[in-house]
LOZA-754500 format. One record per residue (C-alpha): residue in one letter; x, y, z. Coordinates in nm, 2 decimals, decimal comma, always signed. Layout:
REM residues N
R  code       x       y       z
R     a       X       Y       Z
...
END
This chain:
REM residues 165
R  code       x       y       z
R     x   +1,34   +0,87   -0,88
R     x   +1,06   +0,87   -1,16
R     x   +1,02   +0,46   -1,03
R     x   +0,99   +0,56   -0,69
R     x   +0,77   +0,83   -0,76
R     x   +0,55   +0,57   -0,98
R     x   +0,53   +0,31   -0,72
R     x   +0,46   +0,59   -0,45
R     x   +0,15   +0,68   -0,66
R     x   +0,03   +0,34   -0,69
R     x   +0,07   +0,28   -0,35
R     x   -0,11   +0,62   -0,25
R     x   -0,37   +0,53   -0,45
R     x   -0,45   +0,22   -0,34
R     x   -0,45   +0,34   -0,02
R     x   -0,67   +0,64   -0,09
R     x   -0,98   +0,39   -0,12
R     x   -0,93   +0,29   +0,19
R     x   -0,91   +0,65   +0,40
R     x   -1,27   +0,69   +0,51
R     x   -1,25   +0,32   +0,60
R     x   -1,05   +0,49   +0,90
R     x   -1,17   +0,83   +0,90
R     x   -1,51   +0,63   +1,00
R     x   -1,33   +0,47   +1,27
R     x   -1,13   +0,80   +1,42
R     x   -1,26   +1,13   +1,28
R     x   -1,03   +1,33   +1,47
R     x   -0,67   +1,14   +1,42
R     x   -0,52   +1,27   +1,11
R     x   -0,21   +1,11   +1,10
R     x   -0,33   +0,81   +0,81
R     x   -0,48   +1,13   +0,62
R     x   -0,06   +1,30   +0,71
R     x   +0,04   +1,04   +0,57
R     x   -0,12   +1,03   +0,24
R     x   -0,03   +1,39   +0,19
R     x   +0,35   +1,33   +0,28
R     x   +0,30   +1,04   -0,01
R     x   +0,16   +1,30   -0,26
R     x   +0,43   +1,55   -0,20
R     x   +0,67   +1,34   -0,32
R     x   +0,49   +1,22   -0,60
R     x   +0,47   +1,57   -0,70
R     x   +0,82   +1,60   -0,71
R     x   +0,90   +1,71   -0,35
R     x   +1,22   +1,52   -0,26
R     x   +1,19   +1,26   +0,02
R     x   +1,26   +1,34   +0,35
R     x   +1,19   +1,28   +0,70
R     x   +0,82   +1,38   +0,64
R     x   +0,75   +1,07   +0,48
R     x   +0,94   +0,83   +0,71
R     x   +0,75   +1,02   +1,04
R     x   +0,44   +1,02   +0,84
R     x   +0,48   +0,67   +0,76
R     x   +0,57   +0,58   +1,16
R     x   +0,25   +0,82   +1,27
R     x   -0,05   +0,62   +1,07
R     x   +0,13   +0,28   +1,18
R     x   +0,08   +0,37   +1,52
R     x   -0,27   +0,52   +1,49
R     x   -0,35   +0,14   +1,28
R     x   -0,29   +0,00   +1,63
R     x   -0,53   +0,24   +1,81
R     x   -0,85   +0,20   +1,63
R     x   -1,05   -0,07   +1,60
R     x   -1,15   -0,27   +1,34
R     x   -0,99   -0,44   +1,08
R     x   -1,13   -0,23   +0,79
R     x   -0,98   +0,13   +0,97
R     x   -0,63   -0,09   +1,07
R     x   -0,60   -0,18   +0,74
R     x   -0,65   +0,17   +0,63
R     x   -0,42   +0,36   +0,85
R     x   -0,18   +0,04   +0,74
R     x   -0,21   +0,10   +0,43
R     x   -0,14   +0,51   +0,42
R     x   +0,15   +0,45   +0,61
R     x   +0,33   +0,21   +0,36
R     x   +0,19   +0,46   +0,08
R     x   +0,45   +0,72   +0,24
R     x   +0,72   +0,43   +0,36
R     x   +0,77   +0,34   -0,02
R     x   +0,91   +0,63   -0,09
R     x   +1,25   +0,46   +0,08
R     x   +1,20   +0,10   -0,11
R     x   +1,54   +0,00   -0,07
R     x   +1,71   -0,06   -0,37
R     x   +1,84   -0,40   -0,26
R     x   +1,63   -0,68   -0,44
R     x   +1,45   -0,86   -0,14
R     x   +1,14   -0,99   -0,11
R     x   +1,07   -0,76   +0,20
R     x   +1,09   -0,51   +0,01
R     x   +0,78   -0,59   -0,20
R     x   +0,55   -0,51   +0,13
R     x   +0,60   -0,12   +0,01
R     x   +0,48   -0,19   -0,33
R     x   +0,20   -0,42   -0,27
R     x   +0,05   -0,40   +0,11
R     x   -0,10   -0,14   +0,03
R     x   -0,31   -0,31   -0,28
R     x   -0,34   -0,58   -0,04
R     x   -0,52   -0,40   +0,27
R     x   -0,77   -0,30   -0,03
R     x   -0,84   -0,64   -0,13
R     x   -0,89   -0,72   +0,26
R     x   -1,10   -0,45   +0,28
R     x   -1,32   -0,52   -0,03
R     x   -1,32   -0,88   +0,08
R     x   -1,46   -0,75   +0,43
R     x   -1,73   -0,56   +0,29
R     x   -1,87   -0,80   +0,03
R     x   -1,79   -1,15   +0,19
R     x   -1,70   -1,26   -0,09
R     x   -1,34   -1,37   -0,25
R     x   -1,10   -1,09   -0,34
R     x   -0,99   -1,26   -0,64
R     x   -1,20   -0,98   -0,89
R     x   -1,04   -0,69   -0,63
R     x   -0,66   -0,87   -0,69
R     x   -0,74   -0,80   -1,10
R     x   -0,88   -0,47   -1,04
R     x   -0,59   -0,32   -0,85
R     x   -0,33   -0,57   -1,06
R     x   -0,50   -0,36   -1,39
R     x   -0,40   -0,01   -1,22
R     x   -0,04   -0,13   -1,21
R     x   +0,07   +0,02   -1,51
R     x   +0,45   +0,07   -1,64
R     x   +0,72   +0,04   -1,50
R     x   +0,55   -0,10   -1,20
R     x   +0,52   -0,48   -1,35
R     x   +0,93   -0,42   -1,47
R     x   +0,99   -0,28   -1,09
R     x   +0,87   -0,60   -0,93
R     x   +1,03   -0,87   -1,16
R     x   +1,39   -0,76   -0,99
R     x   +1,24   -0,89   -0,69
R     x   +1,22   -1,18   -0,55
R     x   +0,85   -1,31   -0,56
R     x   +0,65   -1,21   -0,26
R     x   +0,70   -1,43   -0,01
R     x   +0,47   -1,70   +0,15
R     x   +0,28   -1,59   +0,48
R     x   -0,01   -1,70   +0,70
R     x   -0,20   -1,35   +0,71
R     x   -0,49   -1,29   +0,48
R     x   -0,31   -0,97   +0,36
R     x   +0,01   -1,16   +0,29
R     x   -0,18   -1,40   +0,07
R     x   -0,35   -1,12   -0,09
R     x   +0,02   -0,95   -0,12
R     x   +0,15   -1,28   -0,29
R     x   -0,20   -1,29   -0,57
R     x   -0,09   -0,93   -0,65
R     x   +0,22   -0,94   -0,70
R     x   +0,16   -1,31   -0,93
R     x   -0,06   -1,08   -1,14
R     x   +0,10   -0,76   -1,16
R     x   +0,43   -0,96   -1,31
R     x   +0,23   -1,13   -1,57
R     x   +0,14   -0,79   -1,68
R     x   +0,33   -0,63   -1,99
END
């Protein structure tokens, strides 16, 4: 539980960055801010329950009724922040999306905001991974190819976080 609880705070905090992104976008839907809370409770040391999975469900669904990337990503990213609190113990690459999409909608976001590459974001976040998050990973698979911006993003991350000691 004190892994989970570490990757739920990375996640969270990732995320956290990202929260006005959406409160900009939809001052009066909660549900990414539910979720975040739901998140912290457990890192606390509330056990996990169905807050966080509902939570989790809630700020997904509010991602696809906002507009703009920036607050998608946002409410995206909240809602994985409360979903890793039920990474699955099997090793699958799948699996690494509760870890890292959450680091990864940051990068978008900071890549959105600046133009630029988010290769000095991708170090920046890879630096807050601290232990046991780099030993957490390397029983995964690596994070899998994909097409998306945020899956490339999700693939940097998880390349730097496991070089990490």
């Amino acid at each position: 539980m004190d892994e989970l609880r570490a990757v739920v705070q990375f996640a969270a905090d990732c995320a956290q960055e990202l929260l006005l992104d959406f409160e900009a976008a939809a001052p009066d839907d909660s549900r990414p801010r539910d979720a975040l809370d739901a998140a912290r409770l457990f890192v606390d040391g509330d056990t996990r329950s169905n807050l966080q999975r509902a939570a989790a469900f809630a700020a997904h669904r509010a991602a696809k009724g906002v507009s703009g990337e920036p607050a998608q990503l946002a409410a995206l990213a909240c809602g994985d922040a409360a979903a890793a609190a039920y990474l699955h113990p099997i090793a699958r690459a799948t699996q690494l999306g509760h870890i890292l999409r959450p680091a990864a909608c940051a990068a978008r976001v900071a890549e959105l905001k600046t133009g630029s590459a988010g290769s000095d974001e991708v170090r920046r976040l890879a630096d807050r991974a601290t232990s046991p998050l780099p030993e957490i990973l390397r029983r995964y698979p690596s994070a899998p190819s994909g097409s998306s911006r945020v899956a490339q993003l999700m693939r940097e991350l998880d390349s730097a976080i496991r070089l990490r000691t």
